[in-house]
N, C-alpha and C positions, 0 to 999 in steps of 0.2 A: 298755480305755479307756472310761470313761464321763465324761457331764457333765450338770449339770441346767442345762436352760435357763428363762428368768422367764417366768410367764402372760405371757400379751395381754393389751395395750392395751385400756381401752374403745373403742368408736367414735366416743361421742362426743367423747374426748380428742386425737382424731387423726384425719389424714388420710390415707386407704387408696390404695392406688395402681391406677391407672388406666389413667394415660398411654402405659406400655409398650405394655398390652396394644391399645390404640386404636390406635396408632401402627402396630403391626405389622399391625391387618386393612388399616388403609390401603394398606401397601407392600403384602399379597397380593395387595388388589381391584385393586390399578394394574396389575399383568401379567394378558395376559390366558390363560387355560387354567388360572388357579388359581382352587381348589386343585385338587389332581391327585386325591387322598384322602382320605377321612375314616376317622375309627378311633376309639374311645374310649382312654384312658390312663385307667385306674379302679385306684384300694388307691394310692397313690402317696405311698413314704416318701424321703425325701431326707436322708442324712448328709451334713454338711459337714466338711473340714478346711483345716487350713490349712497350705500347704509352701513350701519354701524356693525363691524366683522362681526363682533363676538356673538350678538343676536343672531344675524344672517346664519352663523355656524350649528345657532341650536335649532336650525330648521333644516338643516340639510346634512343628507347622512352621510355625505365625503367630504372629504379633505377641502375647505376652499381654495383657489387661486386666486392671491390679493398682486395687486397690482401697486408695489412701492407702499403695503401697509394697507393701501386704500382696496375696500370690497364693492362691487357692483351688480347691482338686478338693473336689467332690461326687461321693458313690455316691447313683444315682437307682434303687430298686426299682419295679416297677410293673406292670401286667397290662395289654397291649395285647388289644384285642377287638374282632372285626368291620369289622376294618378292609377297604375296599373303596375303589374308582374312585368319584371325585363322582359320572361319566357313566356310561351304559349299564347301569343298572336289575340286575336281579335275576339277568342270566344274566352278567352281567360278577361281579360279586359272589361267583355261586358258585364262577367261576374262579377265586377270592383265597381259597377256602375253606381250603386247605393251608396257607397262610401268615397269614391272617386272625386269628389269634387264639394267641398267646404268652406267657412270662414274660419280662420285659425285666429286665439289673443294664447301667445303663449307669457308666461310669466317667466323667467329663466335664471340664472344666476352663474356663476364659474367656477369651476370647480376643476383638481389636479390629480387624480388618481393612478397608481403604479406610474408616475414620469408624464402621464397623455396629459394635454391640457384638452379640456372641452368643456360644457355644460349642464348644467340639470334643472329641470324642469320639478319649480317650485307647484304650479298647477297650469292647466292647459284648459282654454273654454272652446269649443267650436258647435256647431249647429247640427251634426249629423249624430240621431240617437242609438244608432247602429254602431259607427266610431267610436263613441263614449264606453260603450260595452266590450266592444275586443281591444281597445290603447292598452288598460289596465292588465289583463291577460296576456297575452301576444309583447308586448313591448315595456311593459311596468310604468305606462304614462299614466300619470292624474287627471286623466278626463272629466271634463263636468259640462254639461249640456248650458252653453247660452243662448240667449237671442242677440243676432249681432247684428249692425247695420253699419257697415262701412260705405266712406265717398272717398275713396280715393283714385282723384279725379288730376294728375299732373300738370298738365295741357291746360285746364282749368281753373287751375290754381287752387283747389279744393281738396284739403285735405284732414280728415276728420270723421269722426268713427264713434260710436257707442257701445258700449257690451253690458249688457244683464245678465246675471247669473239664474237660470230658471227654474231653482228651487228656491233660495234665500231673495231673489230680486237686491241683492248688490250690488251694484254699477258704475262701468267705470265709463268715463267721456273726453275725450280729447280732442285739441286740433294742431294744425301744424299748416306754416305757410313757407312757400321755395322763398328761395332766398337770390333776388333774381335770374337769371338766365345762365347761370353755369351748368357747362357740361355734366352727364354722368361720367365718373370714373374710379378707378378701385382707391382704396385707401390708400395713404401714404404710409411708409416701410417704420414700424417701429412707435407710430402714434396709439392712444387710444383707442383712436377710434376702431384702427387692424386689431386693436386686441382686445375688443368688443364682438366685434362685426366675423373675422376670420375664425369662426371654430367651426370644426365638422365633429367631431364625438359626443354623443349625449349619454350619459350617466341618469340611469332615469331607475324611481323607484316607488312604485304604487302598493303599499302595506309590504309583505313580504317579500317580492318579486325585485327582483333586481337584476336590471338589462342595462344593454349600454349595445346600440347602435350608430353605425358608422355613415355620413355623409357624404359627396361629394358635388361640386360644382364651381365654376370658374369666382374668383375673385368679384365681391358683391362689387358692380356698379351702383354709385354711390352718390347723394348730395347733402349736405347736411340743412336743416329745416330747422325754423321758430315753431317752439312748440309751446301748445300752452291745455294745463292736465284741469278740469274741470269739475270732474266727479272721480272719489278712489275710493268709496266705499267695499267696492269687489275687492280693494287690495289691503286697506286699513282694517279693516273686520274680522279677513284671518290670520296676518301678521303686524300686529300691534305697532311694531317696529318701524313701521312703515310709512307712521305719523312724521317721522324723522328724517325721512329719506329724504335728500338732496336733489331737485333735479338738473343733471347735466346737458341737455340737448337731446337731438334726434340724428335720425340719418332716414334718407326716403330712396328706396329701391325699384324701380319696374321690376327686378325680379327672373326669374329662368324658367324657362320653355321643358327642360329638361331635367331636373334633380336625382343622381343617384342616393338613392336609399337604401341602407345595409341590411340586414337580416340581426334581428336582436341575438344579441349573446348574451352568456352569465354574467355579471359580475366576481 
């Protein structure tokens, strides 16, 4: 499947969006003990599709948010890194050393719960067997141990990635090329793409458990990418639905230094 998506907008033509991301440090700063984490998300490429609501719905146990009718799943690649506790300095830190630093493929989808718009995670693959074991407990994520091997290489024009799932061997493969020489910058105000890319809430539920943590970070710097999906066996195997899926483009991120992470709540 591939697709070519249009350059970006100048900036002076348009308005970039914002408000999401403002919005959501407020709801952090307002509880107190957030954030719980900080971590970088650095290389951060994003395929979008698009799939048919009513299936999407009987995989997911909230409310969808459809967008004019239409339902959307994203695959998000990306390198989590040093991630640690806001509190207790350097020897808290080295404790997070084993889990600290990973390749994430999350699978994701939209979803509207009590008025919040955010996301839920359909299933999550990353490399740390440690992580796989507390996401489910601790945060009610679907962790599943892959082997991943990402190139996302900017500067070099190389962008493109594989994931195996390391119990079934499902596989997914993709690439994506820039799309010449435009700047990064955040999404424009009221597009798709902000209402793809702009969520901080995740709605997340691993068998019984059901959490939902809070995000923050400044507005994705952004470029939109030719992408083209190679292997989805890891994605057609356990949602059928998937045969179906539409794909819409990409967006390719360098990503943040700095990510606040909330502390999981009930649902």
């Amino acid at each position: 499947m591939r697709v070519l998506t249009p350059a970006i907008a100048s900036p002076t033509a348009v308005a970039l969006t914002h408000e999401p991301s403002a919005a959501a440090r407020r709801r952090m700063l307002a509880s107190r003990g957030e954030p719980l984490f900080i971590a970088g998300w650095l290389r951060a490429l994003m395929i979008h599709f698009e799939v048919e609501p009513e299936a999407l719905q009987r995989a997911v146990p909230f409310p969808l948010d459809l967008r004019n009718g239409h339902a959307y799943v994203s695959l998000v690649a990306f390198t989590m890194c040093d991630m640690r506790p806001q509190v207790g300095g350097k020897f808290l830190a080295w404790l997070f050393r084993p889990i600290a630093t990973h390749d994430f493929l999350n699978v994701r989808t939209y979803v509207r719960q009590a008025g919040e718009p955010g996301i839920h995670f359909l299933a999550e693959w990353l490399t740390s067997r440690l992580a796989v074991k507390l996401g489910p407990l601790t945060f009610g994520l679907p962790y599943h141990l892959g082997r991943i091997a990402y190139r996302h290489d900017w500067a070099a024009g190389e962008l493109h990635g594989e994931v195996m799932d390391a119990r079934d061997g499902t596989r997914l493969a993709y690439g994506a090329e820039p799309r010449g020489h435009a700047a990064f910058k955040p999404c424009e105000a009221g597009t798709l793409d902000e209402w793809l890319m702009e969520r901080y809430t995740a709605f997340n539920a691993a068998g019984p458990c059901r959490r939902l943590f809070r995000v923050w970070h400044p507005p994705w710097p952004q470029c939109p990418v030719t992408v083209t999906v190679t292997g989805t066996t890891l994605l057609t195997r356990r949602w059928p639905w998937f045969r179906a899926a539409r794909l819409l483009g990409g967006n390719y991120s360098p990503g943040f230094e700095a990510v606040w992470m909330g502390r999981p709540h009930r649902v």
